[in-house]
C-alpha positions, -999 to +999 in steps of 0.1 A: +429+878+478+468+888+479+481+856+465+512+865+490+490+861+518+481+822+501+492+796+522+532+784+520+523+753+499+512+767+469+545+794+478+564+776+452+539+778+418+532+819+425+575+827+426+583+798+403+596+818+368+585+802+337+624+803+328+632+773+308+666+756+315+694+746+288+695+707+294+684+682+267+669+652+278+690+620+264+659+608+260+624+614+266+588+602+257+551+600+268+543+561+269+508+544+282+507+535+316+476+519+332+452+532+305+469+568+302+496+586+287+525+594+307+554+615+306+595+613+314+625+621+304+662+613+312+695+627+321+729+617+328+744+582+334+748+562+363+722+551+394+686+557+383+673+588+401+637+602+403+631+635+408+594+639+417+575+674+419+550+689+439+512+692+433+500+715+401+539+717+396+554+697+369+587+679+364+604+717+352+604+723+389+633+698+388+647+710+358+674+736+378+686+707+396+697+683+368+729+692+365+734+688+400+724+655+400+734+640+361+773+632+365+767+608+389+730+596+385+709+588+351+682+614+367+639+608+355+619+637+356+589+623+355+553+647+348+525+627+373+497+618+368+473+650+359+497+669+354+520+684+326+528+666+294+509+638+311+473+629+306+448+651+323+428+636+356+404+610+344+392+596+380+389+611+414+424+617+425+439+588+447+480+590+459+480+551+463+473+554+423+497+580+411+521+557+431+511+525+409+514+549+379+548+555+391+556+517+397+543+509+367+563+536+350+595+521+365+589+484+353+581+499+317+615+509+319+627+479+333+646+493+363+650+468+390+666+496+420+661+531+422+667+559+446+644+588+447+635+626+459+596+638+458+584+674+467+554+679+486+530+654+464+560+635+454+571+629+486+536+613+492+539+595+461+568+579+473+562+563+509+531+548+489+555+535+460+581+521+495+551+503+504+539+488+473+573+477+459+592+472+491+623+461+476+622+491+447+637+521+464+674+521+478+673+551+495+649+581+492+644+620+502+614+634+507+606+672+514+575+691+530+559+656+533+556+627+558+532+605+543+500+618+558+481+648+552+449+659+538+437+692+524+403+692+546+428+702+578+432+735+553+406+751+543+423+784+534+438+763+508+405+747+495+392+784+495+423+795+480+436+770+453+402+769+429+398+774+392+382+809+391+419+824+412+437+805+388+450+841+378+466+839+410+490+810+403+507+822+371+529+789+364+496+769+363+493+778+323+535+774+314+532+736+334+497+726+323+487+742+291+446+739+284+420+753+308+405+720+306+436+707+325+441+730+352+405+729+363+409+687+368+443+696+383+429+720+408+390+703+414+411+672+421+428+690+448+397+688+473+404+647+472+439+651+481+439+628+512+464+603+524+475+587+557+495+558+567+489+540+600+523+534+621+523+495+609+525+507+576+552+531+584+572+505+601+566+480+567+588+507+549+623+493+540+645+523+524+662+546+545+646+579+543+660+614+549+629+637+559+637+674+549+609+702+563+619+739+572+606+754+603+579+777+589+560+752+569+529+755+579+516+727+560+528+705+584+518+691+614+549+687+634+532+660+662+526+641+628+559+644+617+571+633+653+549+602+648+562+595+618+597+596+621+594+575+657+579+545+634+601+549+603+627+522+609+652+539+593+649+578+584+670+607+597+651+644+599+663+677+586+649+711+597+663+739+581+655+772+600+635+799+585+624+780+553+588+776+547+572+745+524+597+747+495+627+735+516+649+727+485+647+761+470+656+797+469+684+806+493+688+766+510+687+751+472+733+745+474+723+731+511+700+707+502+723+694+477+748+690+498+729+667+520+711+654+491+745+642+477+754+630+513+725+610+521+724+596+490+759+581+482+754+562+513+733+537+495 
């Protein structure tokens, strides 16, 4: 298989360089949350941000951005569960409980408000964390995701994304080290499920700034119509010509721009 011809969601871990970038973390640590080890670090000063990556990614996907973000926001990069520094899959993989990893994350480190951006799998991570702690997130951004969406309406992906074409995804080994790690990370895939119902949309209090580009074909657009009718309050971004990775490449100083916008508004 041509891994150009792989599907626009996985886009991101075959282009991604295994550059590393010059910030240092003011602080950073892996700490036990809900029975496993999980890793953050810090940057900056000012209102806590999360930056929250995509699936089999890992929070160096964020690292570029940091000092966009640092003079004005203390800025978490945080490594999910699965994946990274973090523990490796134990259980079946379930978003509602990467989300409570998150939440718990966030009272370990006693923060009371937060504003957020999640990628793909982060962005799913975070309308679950909205619902679960309502009054937790001031403002959030999420990109190539709604909310909803299961790898079983792919199954070029499931064909694609398995632990014999690891080859294929060349960041896999930089982000997640051992063998034994990448092939949880990438069985787990095949339970990658999630979907909220439109009360449970409407139950979600932050304002929320949707960002997709035009040729992700990972999403369903009448699904993104739904969801965006029952958000109370979200405003949607397409940017033309940009597949799943929305934030990257040649729309990266866009998205900060509107990034920045959106969220000074809090």
């Amino acid at each position: 298989m041509n891994p150009m011809k792989i599907a626009p969601i996985f886009i991101s871990l075959l282009l991604m360089t295994t550059a590393t970038f010059s910030q240092v973390p003011k602080k950073s640590e892996s700490v036990l949350i809900n029975g496993k080890m999980i890793y953050y670090e810090m940057h900056g000063d000012g209102t806590p941000l999360f930056l929250l990556h995509g699936y089999a990614l890992s929070s160096k996907s964020w690292k570029p951005y940091v000092k966009d973000f640092d003079k004005e926001y203390e800025v978490y990069l945080v490594d999910l569960t699965g994946h990274g520094k973090s523990e490796a899959f134990k259980e079946d993989l379930s978003i509602k409980s990467v989300a409570e990893d998150v939440n718990s994350l966030v009272h370990y480190l006693k923060l009371n408000k937060i504003q957020a951006i999640g990628f793909s799998f982060g962005g799913d991570i975070l309308y679950q964390l909205a619902l679960m702690n309502p009054l937790l997130i001031e403002s959030m951004i999420t990109i190539g995701a709604v909310g909803t969406w299961t790898v079983n309406d792919f199954p070029a992906y499931k064909k694609a994304f398995t632990f014999e074409n690891r080859g294929n995804f060349p960041r896999l080994a930089a982000d997640h080290g051992t063998d034994e790690k990448i092939k949880a990370l990438m069985d787990q895939f095949l339970n990658y499920t999630v979907r909220l119902t439109n009360e449970e949309l409407q139950d979600i209090k932050p304002e929320v700034l949707i960002i997709l580009g035009d040729d992700d074909e990972g999403m369903d657009f009448e699904e993104v119509v739904r969801v965006k009718k029952n958000l109370p309050k979200s405003d949607l971004c397409v940017l033309p010509d940009v597949a799943h990775g929305a934030h990257e490449g040649k729309t990266k100083d866009e998205f900060i721009l509107k990034a920045k916008a959106f969220l000074s508004k809090k």
